[in-house]
PyMOL Python script that loads the backbone (N, CA, C, O; Angstrom):
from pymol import cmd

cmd.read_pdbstr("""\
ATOM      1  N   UNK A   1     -29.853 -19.016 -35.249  1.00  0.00           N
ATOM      2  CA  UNK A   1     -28.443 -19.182 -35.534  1.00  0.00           C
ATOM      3  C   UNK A   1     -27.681 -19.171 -34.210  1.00  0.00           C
ATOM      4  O   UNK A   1     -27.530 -18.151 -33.538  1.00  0.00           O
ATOM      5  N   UNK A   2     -27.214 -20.371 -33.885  1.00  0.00           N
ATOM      6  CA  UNK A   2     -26.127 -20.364 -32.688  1.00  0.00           C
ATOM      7  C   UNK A   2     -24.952 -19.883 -32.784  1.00  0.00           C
ATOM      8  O   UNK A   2     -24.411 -20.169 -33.852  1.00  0.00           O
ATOM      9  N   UNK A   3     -24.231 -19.147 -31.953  1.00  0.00           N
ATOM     10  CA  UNK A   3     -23.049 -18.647 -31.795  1.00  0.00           C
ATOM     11  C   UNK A   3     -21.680 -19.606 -32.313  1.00  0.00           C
ATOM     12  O   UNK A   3     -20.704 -19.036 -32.800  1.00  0.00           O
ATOM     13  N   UNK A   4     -21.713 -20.952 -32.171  1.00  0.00           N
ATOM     14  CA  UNK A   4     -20.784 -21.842 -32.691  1.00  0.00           C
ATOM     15  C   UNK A   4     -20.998 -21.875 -34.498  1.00  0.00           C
ATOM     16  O   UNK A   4     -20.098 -22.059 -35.318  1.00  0.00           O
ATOM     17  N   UNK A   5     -22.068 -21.702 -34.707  1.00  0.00           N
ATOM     18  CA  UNK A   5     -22.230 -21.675 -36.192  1.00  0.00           C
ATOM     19  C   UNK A   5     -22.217 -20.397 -37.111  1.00  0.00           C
ATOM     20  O   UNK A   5     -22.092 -20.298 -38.331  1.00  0.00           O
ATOM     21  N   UNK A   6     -22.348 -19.665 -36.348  1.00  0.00           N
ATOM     22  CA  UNK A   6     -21.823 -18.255 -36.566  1.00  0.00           C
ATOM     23  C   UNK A   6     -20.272 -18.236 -37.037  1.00  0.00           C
ATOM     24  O   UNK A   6     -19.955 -17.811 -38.148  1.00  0.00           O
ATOM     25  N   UNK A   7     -19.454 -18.667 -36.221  1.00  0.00           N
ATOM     26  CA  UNK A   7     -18.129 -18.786 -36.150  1.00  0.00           C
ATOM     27  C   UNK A   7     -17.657 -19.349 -37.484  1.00  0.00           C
ATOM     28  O   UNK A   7     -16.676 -18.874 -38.056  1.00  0.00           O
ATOM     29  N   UNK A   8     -18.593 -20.697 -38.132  1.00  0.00           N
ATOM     30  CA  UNK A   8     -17.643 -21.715 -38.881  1.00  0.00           C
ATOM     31  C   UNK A   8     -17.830 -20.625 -40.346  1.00  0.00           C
ATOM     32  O   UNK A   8     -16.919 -20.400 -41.143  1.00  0.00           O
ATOM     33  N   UNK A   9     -19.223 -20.059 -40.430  1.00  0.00           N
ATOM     34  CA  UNK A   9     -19.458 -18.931 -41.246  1.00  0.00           C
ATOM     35  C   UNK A   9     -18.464 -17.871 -41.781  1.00  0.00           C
ATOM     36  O   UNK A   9     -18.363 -17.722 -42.999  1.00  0.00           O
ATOM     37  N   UNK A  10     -17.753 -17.153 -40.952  1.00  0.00           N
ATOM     38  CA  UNK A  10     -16.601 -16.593 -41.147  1.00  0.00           C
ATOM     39  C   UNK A  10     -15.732 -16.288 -42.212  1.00  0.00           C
ATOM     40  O   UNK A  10     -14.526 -16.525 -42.142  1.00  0.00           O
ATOM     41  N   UNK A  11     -16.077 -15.960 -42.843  1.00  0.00           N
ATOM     42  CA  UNK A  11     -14.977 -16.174 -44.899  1.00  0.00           C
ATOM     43  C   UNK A  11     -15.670 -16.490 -45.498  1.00  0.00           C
ATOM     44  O   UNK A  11     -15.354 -16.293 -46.672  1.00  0.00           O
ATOM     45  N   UNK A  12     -17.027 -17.159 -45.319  1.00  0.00           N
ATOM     46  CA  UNK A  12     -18.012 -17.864 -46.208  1.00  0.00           C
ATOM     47  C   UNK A  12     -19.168 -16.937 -46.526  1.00  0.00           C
ATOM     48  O   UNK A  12     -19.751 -16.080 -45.862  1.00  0.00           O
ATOM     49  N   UNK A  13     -19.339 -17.503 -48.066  1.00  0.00           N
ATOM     50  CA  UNK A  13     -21.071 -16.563 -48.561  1.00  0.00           C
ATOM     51  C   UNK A  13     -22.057 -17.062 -47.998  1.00  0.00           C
ATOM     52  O   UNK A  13     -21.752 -18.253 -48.054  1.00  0.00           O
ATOM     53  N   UNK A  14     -23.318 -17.007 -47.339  1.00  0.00           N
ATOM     54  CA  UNK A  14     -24.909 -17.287 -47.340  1.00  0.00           C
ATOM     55  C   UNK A  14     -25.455 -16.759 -47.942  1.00  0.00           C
ATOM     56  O   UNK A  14     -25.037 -15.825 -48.627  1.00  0.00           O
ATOM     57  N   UNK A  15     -26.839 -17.260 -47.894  1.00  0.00           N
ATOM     58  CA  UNK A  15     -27.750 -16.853 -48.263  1.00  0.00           C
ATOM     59  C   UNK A  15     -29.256 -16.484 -47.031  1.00  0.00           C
ATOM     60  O   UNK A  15     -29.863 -17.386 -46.454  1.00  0.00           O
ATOM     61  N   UNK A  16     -29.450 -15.581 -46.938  1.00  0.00           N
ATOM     62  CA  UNK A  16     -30.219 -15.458 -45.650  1.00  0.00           C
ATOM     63  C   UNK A  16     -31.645 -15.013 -45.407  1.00  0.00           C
ATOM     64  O   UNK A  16     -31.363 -13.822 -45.280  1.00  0.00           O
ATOM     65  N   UNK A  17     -32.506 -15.033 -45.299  1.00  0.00           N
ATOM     66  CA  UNK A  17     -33.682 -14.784 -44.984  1.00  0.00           C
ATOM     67  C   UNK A  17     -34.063 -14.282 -43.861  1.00  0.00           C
ATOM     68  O   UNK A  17     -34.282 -15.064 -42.936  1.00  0.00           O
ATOM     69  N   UNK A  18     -34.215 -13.023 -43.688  1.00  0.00           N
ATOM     70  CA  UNK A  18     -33.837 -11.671 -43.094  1.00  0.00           C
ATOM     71  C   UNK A  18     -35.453 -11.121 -42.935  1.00  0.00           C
ATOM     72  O   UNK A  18     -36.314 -11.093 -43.814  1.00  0.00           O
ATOM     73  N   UNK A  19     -35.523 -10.846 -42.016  1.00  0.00           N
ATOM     74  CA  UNK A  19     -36.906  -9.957 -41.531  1.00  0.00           C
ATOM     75  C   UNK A  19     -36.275  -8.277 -40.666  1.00  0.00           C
ATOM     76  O   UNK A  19     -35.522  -8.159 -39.699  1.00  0.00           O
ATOM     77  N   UNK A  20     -36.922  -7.265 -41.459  1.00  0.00           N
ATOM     78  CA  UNK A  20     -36.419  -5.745 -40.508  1.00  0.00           C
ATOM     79  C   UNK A  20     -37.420  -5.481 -39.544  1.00  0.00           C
ATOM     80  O   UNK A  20     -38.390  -6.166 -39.220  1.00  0.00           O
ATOM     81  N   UNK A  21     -37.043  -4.412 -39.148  1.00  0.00           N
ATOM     82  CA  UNK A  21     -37.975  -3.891 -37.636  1.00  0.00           C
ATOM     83  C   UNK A  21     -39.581  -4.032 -38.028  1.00  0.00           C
ATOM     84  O   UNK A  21     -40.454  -4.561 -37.339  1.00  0.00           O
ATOM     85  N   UNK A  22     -39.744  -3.315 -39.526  1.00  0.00           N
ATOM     86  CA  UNK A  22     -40.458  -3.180 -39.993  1.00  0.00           C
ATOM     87  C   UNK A  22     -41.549  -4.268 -39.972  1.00  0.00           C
ATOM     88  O   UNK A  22     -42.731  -4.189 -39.638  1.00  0.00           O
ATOM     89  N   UNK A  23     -40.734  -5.423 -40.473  1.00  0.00           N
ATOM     90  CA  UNK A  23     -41.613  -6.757 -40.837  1.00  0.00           C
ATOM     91  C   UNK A  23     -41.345  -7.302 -42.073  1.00  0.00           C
ATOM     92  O   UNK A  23     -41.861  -8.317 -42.540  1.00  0.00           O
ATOM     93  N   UNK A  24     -40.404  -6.494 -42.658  1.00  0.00           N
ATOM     94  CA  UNK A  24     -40.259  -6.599 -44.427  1.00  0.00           C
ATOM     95  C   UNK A  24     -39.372  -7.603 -44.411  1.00  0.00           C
ATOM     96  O   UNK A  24     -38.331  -7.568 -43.755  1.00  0.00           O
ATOM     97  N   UNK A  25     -39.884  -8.942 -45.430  1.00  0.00           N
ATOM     98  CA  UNK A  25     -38.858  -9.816 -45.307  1.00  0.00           C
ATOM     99  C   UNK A  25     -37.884  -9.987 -46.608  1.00  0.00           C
ATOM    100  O   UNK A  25     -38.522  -9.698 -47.620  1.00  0.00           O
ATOM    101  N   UNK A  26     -36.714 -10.317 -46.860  1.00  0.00           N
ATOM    102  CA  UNK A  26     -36.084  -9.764 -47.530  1.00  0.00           C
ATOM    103  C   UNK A  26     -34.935 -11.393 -47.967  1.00  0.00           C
ATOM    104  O   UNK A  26     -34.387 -11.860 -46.969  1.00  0.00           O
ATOM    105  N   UNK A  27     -34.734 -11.892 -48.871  1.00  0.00           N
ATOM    106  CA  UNK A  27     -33.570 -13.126 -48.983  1.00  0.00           C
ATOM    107  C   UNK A  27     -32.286 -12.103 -49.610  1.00  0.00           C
ATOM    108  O   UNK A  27     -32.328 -11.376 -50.602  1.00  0.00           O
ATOM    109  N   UNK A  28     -31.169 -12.333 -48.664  1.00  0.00           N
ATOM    110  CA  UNK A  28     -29.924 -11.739 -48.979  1.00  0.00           C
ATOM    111  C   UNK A  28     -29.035 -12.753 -49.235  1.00  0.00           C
ATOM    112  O   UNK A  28     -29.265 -13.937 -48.986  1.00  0.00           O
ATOM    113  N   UNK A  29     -27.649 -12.166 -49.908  1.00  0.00           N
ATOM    114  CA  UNK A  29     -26.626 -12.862 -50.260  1.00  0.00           C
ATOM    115  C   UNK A  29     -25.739 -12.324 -49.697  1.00  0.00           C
ATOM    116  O   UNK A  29     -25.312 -11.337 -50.296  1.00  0.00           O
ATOM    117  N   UNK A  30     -25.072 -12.651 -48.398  1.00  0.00           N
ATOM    118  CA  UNK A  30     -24.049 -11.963 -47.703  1.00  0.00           C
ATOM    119  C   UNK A  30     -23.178 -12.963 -47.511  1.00  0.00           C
ATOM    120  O   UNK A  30     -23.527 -14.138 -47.624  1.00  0.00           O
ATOM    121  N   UNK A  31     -21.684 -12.520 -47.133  1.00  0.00           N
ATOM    122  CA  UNK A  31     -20.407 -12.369 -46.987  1.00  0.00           C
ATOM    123  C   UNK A  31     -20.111 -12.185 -45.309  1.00  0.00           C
ATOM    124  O   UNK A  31     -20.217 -11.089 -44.757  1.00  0.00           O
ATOM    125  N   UNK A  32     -19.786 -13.234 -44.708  1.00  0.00           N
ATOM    126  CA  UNK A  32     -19.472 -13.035 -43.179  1.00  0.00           C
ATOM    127  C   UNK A  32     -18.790 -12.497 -42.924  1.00  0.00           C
ATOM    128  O   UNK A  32     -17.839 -13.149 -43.357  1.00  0.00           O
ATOM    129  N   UNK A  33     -18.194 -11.271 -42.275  1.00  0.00           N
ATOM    130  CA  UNK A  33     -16.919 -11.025 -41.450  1.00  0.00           C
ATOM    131  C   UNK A  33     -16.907 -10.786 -40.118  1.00  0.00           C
ATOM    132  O   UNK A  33     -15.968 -10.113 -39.695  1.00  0.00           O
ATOM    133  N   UNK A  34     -17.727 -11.177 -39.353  1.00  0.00           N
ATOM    134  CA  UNK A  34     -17.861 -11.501 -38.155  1.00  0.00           C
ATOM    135  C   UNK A  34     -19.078 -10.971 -37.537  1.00  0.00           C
ATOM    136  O   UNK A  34     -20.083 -10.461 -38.033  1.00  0.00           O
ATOM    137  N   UNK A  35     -18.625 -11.299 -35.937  1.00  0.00           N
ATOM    138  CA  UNK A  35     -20.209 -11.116 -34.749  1.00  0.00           C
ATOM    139  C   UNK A  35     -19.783 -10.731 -33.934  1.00  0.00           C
ATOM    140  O   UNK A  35     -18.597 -10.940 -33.680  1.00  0.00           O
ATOM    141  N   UNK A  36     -20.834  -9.752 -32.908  1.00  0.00           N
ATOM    142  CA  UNK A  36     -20.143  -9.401 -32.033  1.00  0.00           C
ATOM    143  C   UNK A  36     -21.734  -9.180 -31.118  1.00  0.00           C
ATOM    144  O   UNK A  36     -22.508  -8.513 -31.805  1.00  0.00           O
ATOM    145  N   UNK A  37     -22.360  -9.609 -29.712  1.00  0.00           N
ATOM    146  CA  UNK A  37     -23.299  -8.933 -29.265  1.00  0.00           C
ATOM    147  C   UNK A  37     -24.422  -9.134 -30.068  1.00  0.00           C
ATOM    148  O   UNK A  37     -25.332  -8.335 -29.844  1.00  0.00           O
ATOM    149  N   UNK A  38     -24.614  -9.906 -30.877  1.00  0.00           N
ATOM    150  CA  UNK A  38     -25.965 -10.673 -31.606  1.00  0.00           C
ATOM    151  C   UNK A  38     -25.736  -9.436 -32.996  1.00  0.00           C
ATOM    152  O   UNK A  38     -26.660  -9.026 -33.699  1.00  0.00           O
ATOM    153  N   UNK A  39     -24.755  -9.158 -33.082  1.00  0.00           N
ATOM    154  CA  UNK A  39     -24.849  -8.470 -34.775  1.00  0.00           C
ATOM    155  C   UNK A  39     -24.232  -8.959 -35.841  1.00  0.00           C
ATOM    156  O   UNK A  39     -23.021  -8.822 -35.668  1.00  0.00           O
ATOM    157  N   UNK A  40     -24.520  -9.581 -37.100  1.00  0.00           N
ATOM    158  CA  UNK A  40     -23.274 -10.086 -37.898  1.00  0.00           C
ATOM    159  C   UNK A  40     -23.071  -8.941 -38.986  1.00  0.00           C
ATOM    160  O   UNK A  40     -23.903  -8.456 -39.752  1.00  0.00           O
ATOM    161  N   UNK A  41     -21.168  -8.537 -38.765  1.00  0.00           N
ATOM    162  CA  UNK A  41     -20.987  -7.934 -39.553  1.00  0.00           C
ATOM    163  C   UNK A  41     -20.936  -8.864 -41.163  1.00  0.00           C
ATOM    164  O   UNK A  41     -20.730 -10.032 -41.492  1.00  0.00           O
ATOM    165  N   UNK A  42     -21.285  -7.435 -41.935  1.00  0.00           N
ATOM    166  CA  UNK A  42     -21.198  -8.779 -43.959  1.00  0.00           C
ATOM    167  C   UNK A  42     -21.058  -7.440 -44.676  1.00  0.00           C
ATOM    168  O   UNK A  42     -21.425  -6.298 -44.398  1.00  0.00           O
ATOM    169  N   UNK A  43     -20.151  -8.187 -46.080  1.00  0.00           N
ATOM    170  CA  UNK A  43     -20.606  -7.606 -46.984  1.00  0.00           C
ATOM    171  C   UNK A  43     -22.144  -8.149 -47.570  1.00  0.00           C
ATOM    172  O   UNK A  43     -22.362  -9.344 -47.768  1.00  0.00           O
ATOM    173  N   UNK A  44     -23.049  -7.193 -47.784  1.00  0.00           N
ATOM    174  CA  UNK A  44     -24.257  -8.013 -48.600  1.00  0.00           C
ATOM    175  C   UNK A  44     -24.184  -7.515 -49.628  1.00  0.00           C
ATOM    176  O   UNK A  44     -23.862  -6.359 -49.901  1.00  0.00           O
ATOM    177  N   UNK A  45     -24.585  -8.648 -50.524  1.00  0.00           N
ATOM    178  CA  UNK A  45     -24.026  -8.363 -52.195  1.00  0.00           C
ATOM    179  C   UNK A  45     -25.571  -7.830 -52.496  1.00  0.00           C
ATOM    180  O   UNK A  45     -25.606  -6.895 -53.296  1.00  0.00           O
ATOM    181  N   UNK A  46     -26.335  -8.096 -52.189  1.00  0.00           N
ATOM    182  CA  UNK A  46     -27.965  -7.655 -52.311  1.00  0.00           C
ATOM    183  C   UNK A  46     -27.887  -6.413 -52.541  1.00  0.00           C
ATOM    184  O   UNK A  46     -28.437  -5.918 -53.524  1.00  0.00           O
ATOM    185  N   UNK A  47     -27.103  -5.615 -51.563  1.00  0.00           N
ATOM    186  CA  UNK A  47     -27.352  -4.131 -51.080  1.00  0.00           C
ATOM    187  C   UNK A  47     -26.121  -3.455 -52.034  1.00  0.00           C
ATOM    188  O   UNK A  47     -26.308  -2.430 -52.689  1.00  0.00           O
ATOM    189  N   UNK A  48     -25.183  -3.991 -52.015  1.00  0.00           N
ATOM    190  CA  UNK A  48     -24.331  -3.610 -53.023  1.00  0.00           C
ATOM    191  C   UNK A  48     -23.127  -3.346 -51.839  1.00  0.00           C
ATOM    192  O   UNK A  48     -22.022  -3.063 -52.304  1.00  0.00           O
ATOM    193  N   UNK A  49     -23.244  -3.417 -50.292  1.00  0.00           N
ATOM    194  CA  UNK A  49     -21.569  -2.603 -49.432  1.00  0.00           C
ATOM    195  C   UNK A  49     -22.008  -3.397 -47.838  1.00  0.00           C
ATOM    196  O   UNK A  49     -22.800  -4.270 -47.483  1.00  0.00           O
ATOM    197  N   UNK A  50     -20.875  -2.420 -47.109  1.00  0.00           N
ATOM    198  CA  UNK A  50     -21.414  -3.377 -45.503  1.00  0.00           C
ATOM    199  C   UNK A  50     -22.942  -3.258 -45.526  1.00  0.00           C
ATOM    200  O   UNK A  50     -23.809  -2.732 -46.224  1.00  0.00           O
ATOM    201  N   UNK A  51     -22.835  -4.071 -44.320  1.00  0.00           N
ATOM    202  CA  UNK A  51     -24.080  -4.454 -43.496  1.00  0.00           C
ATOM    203  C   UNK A  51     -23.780  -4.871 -42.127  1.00  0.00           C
ATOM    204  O   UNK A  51     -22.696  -5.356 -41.803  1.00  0.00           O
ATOM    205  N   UNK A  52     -24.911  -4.645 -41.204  1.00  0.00           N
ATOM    206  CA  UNK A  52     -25.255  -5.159 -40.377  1.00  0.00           C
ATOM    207  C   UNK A  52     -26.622  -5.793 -39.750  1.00  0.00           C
ATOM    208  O   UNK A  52     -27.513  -5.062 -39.318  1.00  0.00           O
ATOM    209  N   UNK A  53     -26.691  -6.908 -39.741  1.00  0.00           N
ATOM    210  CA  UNK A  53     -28.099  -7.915 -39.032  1.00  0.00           C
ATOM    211  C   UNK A  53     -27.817  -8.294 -37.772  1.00  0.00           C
ATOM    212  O   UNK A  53     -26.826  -8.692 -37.159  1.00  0.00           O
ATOM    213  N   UNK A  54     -29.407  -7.973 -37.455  1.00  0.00           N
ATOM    214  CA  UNK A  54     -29.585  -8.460 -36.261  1.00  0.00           C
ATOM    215  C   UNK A  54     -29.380 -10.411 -36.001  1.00  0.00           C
ATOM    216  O   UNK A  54     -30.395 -10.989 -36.391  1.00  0.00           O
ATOM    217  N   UNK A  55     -28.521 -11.179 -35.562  1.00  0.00           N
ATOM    218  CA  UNK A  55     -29.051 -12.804 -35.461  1.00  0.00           C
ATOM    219  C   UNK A  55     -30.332 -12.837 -35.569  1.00  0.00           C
ATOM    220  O   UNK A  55     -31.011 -13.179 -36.537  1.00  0.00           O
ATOM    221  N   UNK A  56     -30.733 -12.372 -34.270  1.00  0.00           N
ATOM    222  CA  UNK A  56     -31.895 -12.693 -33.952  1.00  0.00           C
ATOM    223  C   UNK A  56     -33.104 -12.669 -35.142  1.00  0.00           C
ATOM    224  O   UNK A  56     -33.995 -13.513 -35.241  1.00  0.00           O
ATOM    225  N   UNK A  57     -32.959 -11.778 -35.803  1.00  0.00           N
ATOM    226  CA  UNK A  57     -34.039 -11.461 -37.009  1.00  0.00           C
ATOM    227  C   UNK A  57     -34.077 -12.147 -38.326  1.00  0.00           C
ATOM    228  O   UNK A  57     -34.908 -11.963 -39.215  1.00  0.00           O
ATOM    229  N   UNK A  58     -32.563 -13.367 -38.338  1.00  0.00           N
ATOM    230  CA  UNK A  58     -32.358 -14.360 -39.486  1.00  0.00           C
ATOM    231  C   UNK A  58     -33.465 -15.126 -39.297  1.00  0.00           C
ATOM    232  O   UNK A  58     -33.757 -15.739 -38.271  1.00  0.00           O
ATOM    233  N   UNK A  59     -34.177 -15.065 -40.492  1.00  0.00           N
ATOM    234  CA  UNK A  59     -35.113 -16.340 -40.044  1.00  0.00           C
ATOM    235  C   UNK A  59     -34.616 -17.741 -40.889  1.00  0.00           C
ATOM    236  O   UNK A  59     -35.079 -18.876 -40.772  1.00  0.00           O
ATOM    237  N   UNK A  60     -33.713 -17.357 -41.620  1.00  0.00           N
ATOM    238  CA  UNK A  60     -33.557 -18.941 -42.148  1.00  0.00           C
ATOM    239  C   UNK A  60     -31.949 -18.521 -42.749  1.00  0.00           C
ATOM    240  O   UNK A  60     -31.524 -17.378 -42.584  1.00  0.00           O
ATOM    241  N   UNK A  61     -31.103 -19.617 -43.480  1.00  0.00           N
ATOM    242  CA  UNK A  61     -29.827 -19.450 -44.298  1.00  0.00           C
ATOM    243  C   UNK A  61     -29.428 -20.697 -44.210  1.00  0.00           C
ATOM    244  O   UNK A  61     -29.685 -21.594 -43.407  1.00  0.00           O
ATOM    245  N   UNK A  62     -28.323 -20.588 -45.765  1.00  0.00           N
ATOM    246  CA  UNK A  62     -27.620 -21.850 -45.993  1.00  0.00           C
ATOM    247  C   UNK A  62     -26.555 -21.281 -46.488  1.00  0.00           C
ATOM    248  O   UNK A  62     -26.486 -20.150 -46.970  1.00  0.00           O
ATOM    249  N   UNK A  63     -25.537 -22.227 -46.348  1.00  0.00           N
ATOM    250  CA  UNK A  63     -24.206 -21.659 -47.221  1.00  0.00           C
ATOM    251  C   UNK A  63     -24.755 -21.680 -48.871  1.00  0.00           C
ATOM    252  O   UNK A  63     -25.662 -22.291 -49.436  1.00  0.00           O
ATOM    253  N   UNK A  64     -23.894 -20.856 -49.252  1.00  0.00           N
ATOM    254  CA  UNK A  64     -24.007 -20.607 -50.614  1.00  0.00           C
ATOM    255  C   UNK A  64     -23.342 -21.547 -51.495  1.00  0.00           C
ATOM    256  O   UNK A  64     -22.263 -21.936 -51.049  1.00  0.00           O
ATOM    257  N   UNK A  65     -23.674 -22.014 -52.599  1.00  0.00           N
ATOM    258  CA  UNK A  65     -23.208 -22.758 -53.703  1.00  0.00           C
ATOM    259  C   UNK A  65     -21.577 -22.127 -53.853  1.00  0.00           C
ATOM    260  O   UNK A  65     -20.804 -22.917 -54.396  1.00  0.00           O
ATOM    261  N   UNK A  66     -21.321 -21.551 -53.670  1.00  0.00           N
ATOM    262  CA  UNK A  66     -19.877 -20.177 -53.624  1.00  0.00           C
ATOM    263  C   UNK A  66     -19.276 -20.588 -52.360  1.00  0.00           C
ATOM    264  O   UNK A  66     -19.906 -19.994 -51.485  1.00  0.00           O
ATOM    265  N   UNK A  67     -18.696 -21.050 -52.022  1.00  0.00           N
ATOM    266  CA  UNK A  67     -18.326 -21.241 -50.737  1.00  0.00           C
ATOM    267  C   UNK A  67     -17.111 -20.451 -50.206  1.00  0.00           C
ATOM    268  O   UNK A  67     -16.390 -20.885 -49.308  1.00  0.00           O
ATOM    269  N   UNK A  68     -16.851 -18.722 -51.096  1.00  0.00           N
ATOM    270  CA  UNK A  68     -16.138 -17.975 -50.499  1.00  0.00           C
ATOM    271  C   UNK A  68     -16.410 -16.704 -51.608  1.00  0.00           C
ATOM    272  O   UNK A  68     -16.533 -17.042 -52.785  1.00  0.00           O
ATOM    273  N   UNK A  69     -16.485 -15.596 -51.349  1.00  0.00           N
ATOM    274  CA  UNK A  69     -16.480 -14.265 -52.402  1.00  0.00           C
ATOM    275  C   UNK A  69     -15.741 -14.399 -53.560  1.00  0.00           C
ATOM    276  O   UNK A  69     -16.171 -14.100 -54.674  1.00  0.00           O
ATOM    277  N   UNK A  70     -14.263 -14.993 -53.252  1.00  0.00           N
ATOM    278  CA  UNK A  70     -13.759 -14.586 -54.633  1.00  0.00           C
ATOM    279  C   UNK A  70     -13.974 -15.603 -55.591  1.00  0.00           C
ATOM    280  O   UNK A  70     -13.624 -15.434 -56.759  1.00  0.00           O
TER     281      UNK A  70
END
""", "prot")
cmd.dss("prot")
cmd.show_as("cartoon", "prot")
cmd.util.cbc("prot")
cmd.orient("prot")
């Protein structure tokens, strides 16, 4: 995920495919509210409240059929 595409993300739902320290891979449904230093802040609806991901550890995403939370 490049930093310019990060940006257009912003207000918008994905869907993301997420790997942890661990190795555990995980498809989420998050809510952008920004980046800062390779972290994107989200609500993830997966988890049920915030979040934070590493970029680096997205291994895949698309915008969501939803193209905003509410």
């Amino acid at each position: 995920m490049k930093p310019k595409d990060i940006e257009k993300l912003i207000g918008e739902v994905v869907e993301i495919i997420y790997e942890d320290k661990s190795g555990k891979i995980t498809q989420r449904r998050i809510e952008v509210h920004g980046h800062k230093a390779g972290l994107l802040r989200t609500t993830c609806f997966t988890s049920g409240g915030p979040r934070v991901f590493r970029v680096e550890r997205i291994l895949a995403w698309r915008r969501d059929k939803v193209s905003h939370a509410g």
